[in-house]
C-alpha positions as CSV (number, residue, x, y, z in Angstrom):
1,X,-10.0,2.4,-23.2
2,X,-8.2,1.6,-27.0
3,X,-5.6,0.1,-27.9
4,X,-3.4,-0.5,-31.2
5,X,-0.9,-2.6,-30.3
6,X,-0.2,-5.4,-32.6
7,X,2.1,-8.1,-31.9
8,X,2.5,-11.8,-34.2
9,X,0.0,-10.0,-37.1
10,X,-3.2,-10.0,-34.2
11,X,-4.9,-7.4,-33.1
12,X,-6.3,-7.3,-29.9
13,X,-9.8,-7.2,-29.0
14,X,-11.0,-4.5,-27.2
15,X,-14.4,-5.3,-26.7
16,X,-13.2,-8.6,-25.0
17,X,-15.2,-10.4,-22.5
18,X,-14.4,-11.6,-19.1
19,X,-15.1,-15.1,-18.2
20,X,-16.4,-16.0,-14.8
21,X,-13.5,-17.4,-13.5
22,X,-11.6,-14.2,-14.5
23,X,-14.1,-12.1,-12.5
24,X,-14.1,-14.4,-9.8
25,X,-10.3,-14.2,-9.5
26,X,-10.4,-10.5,-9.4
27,X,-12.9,-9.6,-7.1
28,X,-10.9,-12.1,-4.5
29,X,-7.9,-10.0,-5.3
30,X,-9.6,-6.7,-4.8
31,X,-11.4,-8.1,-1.6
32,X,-8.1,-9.2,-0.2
33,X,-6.2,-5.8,-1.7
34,X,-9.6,-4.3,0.0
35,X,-8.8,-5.9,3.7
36,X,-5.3,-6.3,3.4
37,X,-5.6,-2.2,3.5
38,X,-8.4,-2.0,6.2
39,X,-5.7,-4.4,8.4
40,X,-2.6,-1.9,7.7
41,X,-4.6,1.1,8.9
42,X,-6.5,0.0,11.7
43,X,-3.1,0.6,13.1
44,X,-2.9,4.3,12.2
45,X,-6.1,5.0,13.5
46,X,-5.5,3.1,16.9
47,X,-2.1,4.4,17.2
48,X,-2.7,7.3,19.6
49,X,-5.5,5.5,22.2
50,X,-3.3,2.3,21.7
51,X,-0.2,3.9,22.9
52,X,-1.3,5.9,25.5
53,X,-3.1,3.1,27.4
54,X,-0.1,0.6,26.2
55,X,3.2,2.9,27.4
56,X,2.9,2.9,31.1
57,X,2.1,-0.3,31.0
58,X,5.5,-1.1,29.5
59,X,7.1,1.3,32.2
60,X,7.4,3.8,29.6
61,X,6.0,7.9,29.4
62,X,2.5,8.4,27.7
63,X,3.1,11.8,26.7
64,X,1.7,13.0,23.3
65,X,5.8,13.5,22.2
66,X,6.1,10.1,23.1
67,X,3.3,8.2,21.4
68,X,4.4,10.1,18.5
69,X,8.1,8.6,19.1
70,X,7.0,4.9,19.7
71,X,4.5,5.0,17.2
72,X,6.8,5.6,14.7
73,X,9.5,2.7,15.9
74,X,6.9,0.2,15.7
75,X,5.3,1.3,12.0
76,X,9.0,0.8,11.3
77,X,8.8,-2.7,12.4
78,X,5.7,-3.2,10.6
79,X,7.4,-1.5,7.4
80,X,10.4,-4.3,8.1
81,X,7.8,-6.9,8.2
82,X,6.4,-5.8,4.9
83,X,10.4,-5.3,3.6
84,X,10.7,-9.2,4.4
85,X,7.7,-9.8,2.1
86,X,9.9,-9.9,-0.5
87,X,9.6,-14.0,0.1
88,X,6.5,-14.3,-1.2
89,X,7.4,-13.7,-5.0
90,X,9.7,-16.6,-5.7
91,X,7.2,-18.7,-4.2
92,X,4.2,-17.5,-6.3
93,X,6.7,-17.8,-9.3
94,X,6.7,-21.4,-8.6
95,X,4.1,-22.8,-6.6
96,X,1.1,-20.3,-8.2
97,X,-0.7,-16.8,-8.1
98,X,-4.0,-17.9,-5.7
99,X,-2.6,-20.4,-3.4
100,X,0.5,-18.3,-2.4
101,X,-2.0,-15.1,-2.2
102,X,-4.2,-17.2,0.3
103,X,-1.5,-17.7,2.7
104,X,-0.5,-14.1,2.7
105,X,-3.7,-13.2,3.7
106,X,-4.5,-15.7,6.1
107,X,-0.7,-14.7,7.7
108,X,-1.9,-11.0,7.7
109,X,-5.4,-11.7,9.7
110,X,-4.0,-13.8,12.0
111,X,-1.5,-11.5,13.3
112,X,-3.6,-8.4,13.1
113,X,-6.5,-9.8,15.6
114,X,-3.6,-11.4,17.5
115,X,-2.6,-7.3,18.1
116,X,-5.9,-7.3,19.9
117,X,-4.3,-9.4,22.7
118,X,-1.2,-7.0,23.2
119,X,-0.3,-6.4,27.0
120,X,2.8,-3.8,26.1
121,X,4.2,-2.1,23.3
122,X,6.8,-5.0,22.8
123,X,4.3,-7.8,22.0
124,X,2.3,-5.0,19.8
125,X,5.7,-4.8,18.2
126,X,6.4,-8.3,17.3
127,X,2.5,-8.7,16.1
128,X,2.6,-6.1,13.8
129,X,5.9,-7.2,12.4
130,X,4.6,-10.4,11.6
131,X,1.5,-8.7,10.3
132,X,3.7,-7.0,7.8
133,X,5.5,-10.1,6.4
134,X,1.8,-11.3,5.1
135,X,0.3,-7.8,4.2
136,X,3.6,-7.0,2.0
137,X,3.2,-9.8,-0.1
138,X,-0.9,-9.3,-1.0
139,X,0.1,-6.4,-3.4
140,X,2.7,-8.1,-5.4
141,X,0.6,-11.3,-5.7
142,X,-2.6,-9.9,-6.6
143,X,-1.2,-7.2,-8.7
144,X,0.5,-10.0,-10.5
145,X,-2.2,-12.3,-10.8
146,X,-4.7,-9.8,-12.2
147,X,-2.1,-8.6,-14.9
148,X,-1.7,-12.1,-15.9
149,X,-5.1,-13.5,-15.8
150,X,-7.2,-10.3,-17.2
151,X,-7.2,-10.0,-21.0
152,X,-4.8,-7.3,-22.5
153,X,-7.7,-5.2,-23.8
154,X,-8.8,-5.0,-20.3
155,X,-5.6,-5.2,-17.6
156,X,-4.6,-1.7,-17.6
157,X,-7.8,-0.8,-16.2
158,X,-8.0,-4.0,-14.3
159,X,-5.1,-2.5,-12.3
160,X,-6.4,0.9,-11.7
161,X,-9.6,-0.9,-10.1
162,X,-7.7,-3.5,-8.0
163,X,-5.9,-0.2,-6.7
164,X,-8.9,1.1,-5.5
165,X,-9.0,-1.8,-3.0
166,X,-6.8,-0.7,-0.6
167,X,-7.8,2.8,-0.3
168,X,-11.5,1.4,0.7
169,X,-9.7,-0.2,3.1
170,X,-8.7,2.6,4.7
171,X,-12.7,3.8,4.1
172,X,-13.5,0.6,5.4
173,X,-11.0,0.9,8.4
174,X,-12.1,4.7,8.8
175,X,-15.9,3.6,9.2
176,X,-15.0,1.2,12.3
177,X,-13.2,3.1,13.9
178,X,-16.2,6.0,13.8
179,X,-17.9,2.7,15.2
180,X,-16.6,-0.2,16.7
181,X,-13.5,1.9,18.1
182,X,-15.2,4.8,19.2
183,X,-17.6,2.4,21.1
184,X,-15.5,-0.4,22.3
185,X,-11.8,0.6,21.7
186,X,-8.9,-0.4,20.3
187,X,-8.2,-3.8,20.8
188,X,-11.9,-4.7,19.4
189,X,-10.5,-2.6,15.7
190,X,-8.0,-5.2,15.8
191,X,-9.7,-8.3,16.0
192,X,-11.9,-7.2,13.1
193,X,-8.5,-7.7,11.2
194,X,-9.4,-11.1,11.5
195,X,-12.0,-11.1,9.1
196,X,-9.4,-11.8,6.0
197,X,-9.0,-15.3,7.5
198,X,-12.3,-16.4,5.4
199,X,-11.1,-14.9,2.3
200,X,-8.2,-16.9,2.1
201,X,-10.3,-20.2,2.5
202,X,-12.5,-19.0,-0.6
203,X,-9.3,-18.0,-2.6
204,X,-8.0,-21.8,-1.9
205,X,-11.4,-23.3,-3.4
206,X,-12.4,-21.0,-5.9
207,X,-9.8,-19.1,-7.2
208,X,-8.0,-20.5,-10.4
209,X,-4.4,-19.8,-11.3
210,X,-3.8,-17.7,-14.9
211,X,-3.4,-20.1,-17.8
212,X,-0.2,-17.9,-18.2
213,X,1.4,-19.1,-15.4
214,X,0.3,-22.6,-15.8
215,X,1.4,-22.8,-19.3
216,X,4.5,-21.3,-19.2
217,X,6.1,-20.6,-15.5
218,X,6.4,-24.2,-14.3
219,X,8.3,-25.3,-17.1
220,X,10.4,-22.5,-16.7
221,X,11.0,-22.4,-12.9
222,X,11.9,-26.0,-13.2
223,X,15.0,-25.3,-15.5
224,X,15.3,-21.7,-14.7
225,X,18.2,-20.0,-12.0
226,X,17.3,-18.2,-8.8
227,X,14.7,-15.9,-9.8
228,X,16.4,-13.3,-7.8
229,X,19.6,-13.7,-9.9
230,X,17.3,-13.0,-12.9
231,X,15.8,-9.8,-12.4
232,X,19.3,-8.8,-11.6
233,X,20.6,-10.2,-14.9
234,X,21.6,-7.7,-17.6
235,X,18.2,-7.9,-19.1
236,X,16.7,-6.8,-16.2
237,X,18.8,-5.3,-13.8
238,X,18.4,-1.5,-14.3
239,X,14.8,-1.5,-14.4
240,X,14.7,-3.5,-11.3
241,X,16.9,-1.1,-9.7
242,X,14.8,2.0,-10.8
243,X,11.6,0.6,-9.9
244,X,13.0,-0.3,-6.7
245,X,13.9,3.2,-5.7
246,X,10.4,4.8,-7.3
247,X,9.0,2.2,-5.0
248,X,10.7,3.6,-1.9
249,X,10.0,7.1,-2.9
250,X,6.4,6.2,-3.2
251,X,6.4,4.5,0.2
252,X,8.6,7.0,2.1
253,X,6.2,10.1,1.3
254,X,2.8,8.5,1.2
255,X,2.9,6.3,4.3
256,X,4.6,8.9,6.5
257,X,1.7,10.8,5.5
258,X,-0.8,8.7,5.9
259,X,0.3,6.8,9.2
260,X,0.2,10.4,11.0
261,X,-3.0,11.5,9.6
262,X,-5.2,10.3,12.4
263,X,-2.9,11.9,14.9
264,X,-3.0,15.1,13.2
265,X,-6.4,15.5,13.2
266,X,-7.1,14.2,16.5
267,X,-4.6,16.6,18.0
268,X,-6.4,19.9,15.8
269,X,-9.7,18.7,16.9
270,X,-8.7,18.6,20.2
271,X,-7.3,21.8,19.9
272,X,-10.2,23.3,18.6
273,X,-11.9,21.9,22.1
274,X,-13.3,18.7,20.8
275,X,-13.5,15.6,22.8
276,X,-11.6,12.4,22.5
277,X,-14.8,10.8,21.1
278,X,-15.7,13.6,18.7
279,X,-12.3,14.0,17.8
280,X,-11.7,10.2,16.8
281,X,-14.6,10.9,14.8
282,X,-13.5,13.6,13.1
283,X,-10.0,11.6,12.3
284,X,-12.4,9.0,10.9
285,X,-14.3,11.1,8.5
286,X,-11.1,12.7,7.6
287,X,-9.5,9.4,6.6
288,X,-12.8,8.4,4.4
289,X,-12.5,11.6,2.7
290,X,-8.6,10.8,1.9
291,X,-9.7,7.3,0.6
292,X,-12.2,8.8,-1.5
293,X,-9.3,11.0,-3.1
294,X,-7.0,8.0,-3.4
295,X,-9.8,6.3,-5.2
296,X,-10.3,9.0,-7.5
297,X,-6.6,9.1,-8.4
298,X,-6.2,5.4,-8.8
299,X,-9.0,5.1,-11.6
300,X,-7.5,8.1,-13.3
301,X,-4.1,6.2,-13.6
302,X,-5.2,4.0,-16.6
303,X,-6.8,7.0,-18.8
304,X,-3.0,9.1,-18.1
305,X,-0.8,6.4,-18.2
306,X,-2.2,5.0,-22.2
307,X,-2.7,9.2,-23.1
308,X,0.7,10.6,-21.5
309,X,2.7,7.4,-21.0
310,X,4.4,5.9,-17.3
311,X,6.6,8.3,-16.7
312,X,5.2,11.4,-17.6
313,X,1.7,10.0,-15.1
314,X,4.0,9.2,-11.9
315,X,5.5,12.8,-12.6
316,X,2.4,14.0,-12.1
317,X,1.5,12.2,-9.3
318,X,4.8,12.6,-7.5
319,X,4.8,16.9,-7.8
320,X,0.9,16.4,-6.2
321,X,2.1,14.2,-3.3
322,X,5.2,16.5,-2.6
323,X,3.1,19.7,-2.4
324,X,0.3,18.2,-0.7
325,X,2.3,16.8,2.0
326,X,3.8,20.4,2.8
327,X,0.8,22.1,2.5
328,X,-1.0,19.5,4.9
329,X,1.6,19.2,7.8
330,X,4.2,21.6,7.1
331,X,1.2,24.4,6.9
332,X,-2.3,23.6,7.5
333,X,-1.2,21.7,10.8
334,X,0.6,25.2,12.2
335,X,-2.8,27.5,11.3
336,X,-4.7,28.9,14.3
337,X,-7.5,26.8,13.5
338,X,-6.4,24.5,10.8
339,X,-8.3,21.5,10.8
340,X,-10.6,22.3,7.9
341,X,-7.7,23.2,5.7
342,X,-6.0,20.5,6.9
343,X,-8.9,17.9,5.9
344,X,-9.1,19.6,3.0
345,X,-5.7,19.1,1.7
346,X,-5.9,15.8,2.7
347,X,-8.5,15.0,-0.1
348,X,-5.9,16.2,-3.1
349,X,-3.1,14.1,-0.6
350,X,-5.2,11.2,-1.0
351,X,-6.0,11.6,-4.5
352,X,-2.3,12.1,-5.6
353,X,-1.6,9.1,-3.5
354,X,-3.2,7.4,-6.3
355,X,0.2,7.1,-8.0
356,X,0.2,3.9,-6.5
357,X,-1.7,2.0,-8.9
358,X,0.9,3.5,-11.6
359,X,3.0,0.2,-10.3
360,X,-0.2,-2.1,-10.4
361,X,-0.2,-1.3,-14.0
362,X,3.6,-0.8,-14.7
363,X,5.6,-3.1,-12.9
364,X,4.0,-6.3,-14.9
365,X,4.8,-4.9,-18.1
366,X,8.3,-5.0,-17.4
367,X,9.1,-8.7,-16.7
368,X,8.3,-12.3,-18.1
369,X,6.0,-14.3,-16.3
370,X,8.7,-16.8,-14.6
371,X,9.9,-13.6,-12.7
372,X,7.0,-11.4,-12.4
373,X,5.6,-11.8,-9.0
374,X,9.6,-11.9,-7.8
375,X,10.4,-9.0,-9.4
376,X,7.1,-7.2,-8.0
377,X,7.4,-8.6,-4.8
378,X,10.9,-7.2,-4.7
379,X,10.8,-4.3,-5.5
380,X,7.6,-2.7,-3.6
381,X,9.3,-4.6,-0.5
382,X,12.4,-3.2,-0.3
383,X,11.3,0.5,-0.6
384,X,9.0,-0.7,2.6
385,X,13.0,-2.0,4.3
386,X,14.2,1.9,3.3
387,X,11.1,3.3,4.2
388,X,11.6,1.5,7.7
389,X,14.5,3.4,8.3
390,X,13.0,6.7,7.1
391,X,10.5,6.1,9.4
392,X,12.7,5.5,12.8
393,X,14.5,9.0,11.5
394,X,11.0,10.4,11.7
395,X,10.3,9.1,15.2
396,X,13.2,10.8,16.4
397,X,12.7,14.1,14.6
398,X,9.3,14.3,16.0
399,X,10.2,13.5,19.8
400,X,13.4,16.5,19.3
401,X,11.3,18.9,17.6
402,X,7.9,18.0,19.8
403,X,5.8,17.7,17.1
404,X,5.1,16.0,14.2
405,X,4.0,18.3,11.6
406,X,7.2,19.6,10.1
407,X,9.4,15.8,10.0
408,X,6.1,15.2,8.2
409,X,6.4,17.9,5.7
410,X,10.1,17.0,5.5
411,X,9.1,13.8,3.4
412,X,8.3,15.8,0.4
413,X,11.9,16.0,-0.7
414,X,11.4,12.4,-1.3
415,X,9.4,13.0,-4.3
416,X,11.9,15.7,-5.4
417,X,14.2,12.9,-5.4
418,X,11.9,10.7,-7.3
419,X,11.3,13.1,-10.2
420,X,15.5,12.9,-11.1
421,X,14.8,9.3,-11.4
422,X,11.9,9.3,-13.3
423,X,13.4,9.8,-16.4
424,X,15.8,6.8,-16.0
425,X,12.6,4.5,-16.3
426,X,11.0,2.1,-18.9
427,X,8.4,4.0,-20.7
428,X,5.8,0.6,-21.8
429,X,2.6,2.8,-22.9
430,X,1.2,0.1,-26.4
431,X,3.3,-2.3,-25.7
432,X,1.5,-6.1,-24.5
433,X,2.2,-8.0,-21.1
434,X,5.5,-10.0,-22.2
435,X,5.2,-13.9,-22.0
C-alpha cells in the first residue's frame, strides 16, 4: 500500500521496516484481540446447552422460547460490562498502552473460566458482566497501541490485520466447541477462557509502550483536563459524537447477528433431523466459515479505505451487513430446509462484518495521542451500553413472537440508520496519525 502524504517537508517511507519490538508488540495485541474474541463467543456457542441445563436449576422454564429470552438478558449484561469499559481509556492515556492492555486481559480470563463454575443463570449473569468490563477495553487499547507504535507507512494495514484477531477467535472458539464442548460440555469451553491469563504476564514483561506515548502523553496528561471533557471540547466533540453512534450501529446489527448464529443453526439442523451432537457441530463449522468471511472483509478494509476513503468503505460495509442479516434470519431461517442457504449467507454476513476494522484504522486518525485511547475506548463502549438495550428489546421480541429469526432480521434497519450518518463523518484518507 502507497502513500503521498507529506507533512513538515518529509516524505514518508513506504518501504519502512519494523523493528522487533514493534512486531513483538503487535503480535501480543493480535493474540490478545485473537482470545479476547474466542472468550466473547464461547458464550454464543454455549448459550443454548448452557441455558437449558442452567434454567431449571434457577426455578425457571427451559423451553427453546425461553433460552432464547434469557439468553438475550444476560448478552445484555455482558454488552453493559463491555459499555463500562469505557474506564479503561483514561487510564491507558495516563498510565500506558501495554500495562493497561495486560490487565484487561487478565480481568477478561479470569471471569470467563470463572463462568465455568456457574450453578444458575444469576451467577452466569454477574460473571459475564464482569467478563465484559475487561473484554471491552482490549479493542480500544490494542487498537490504539498499534496505531501509535506501527510506522505510518505501515498502520493502516497494521489495523486491518489486528482486526483479523478477533474473528479467529471466533474460528478459534468455533473449533473447541466441535471439540472440547461437543465432548465434555459447556462449562469445560469456559475454562479454556482462561488461557488469556498467560498473555497478560508476557505483555507485562515484553511488551514496550510507543515512543509516542512516552514522549508526548505524560507530559500532557500531567497538565491536561479530564480527558473526557476533551474529546467533548469543540475540537472534538462532533466527531466523537458521530463515531459514537457509527459504533452502536455497528455493534447493534453485527452482534445481534452473530450472538444467535449458533442457535440458528442448531435449531435448522435439528430440524433437518440432526442430533444435538451433529448439530453443535454443524453450528461450529458454520461459525468458522463466518470467521473466515470476517477475515476476508477485515484485510480488504485497508486497500478501500486509502482507494475510496472512510466513509464511502463503511457505506459499503453497512448496505452488506443490512442485507445479509435479512436474508440470513429474516429468510433463509424460514425456508423448508434452510440451513445451507442459511450457512451460506452467513459467509457474506461475516465478511461484511469486516466493517469493524474500518474503526481500527479510523478512529486513531481522528484524535491526539493524550486522548486517543479515551476517545476510542469511549466511543466503541457506549454503542456496546445502547446495544445492551437493543438487545433486552430483542429478548422480548423473540419470547412474543416464538422465534428468533425475524427480531433478528429487524436489526438491519440499524444500518439504514447508519448510512444517514455516514456522511456527517470525518473523511482522513492521506492524512498522518496526528501527534
Amino acid at each position: 500500500m502507497t502513500t503521498n502524504a507529506v507533512r513538515s517537508g518529509a516524505v514518508e517511507n513506504i518501504s519502512s521496516k519494523l523493528s522487533r519490538s514493534q512486531i513483538t508488540g503487535f503480535w501480543a495485541a493480535w493474540t490478545g484481540w485473537t482470545l479476547d474474541g474466542m472468550d466473547s463467543f464461547i458464550y454464543a456457542l454455549v448459550l443454548s446447552p448452557a441455558l437449558t441445563e442452567l434454567l431449571p436449576k434457577s426455578g425457571m422454564d427451559g423451553s427453546p422460547a425461553n433460552v432464547g429470552f434469557v439468553g438475550s438478558v444476560l448478552f445484555a449484561l455482558f454488552l453493559v460490562g463491555w459499555g463500562l469499559a469505557f474506564i479503561w481509556g483514561p487510564i491507558a492515556d495516563r498510565f500506558g498502552r501495554a500495562r493497561v492492555l495486560a490487565a484487561s486481559v487478565l480481568v477478561y480470563a479470569v471471569f470467563t473460566g470463572a463462568a465455568a463454575l456457574s450453578q444458575n443463570v444469576w451467577e452466569l449473569g454477574l460473571f459475564r458482566l464482569l467478563a465484559g468490563i475487561g473484554i471491552g477495553g482490549e479493542w480500544a487499547l490494542a487498537g490504539t497501541y498499534v496505531a501509535e507504535a506501527w510506522p505510518e507507512s505501515r498502520r493502516k494495514m497494521g489495523a486491518g490485520y489486528l482486526q483479523t484477531g478477533y474473528y479467529t477467535g471466533f474460528f478459534l472458539a468455533a473449533a473447541l466447541n466441535f471439540t472440547v464442548g461437543a465432548h465434555f460440555g459447556w462449562r469445560a469451553m469456559f475454562l479454556c477462557g482462561l488461557t488469556p491469563a498467560l498473555l497478560s504476564l508476557y505483555i507485562v514483561f515484553k511488551v514496550k509502550e510507543p515512543e509516542r506515548w512516552t514522549q508526548n502523553a505524560v507530559a500532557a496528561a500531567a497538565k491536561a483536563a479530564s480527558p473526557f471533557k476533551q474529546i467533548f471540547s469543540p475540537q472534538y466533540r462532533r466527531r466523537t459524537i458521530v463515531n459514537t453512534a457509527l459504533l452502536t450501529v455497528a455493534i447493534i446489527g453485527l452482534w445481534a447477528g452473530a450472538v444467535y448464529e449458533p442457535t440458528a443453526v442448531i435449531a435448522l439442523a435439528k430440524k433437518q433431523g440432526m442430533s444435538t451432537p451433529e448439530a453443535v457441530r454443524t453450528a461450529s463449522l458454520a461459525t468458522g466459515l463466518l470467521s473466515i468471511g470476517t477475515i476476508l472483509g477485515c484485510l480488504l478494509v485497508p486497500y478501500l479505505a486509502e482507494r475510496v476513503g472512510r466513509r464511502s468503505t463503511l457505506a459499503l460495509y453497512f448496505v452488506g451487513m443490512a442485507i445479509c442479516i435479512w436474508l440470513s434470519f429474516g429468510w433463509a431461517f424460514y425456508l423448508a430446509n434452510g440451513l445451507a442457504t442459511f450457512i451460506t449467507v452467513l459467509f457474506f454476513l461475516g465478511f461484511f462484518g469486516g466493517n469493524f476494522a474500518t474503526f481500527s484504522l479510523w478512529l486513531p486518525e481522528q484524535y491526539g495521542t493524550s486522548v486517543r485511547a479515551t476517545a476510542f475506548a469511549f466511543t466503541t463502549s457506549f454503542g456496546r451500553l445502547i446495544g445492551a438495550g437493543v438487545n433486552f428489546m430483542l429478548g422480548s421480541m423473540i419470547h412474543s413472537y416464538g422465534s428468533l429469526g425475524i427480531p433478528v432480521a429487524t436489526t438491519a434497519a440499524a444500518f439504514v440508520i447508519g448510512l444517514l450518518i455516514i456522511p456527517f463523518a470525518l473523511e482522513t484518507r492521506g492524512q498522518r496519525l496526528p501527534d
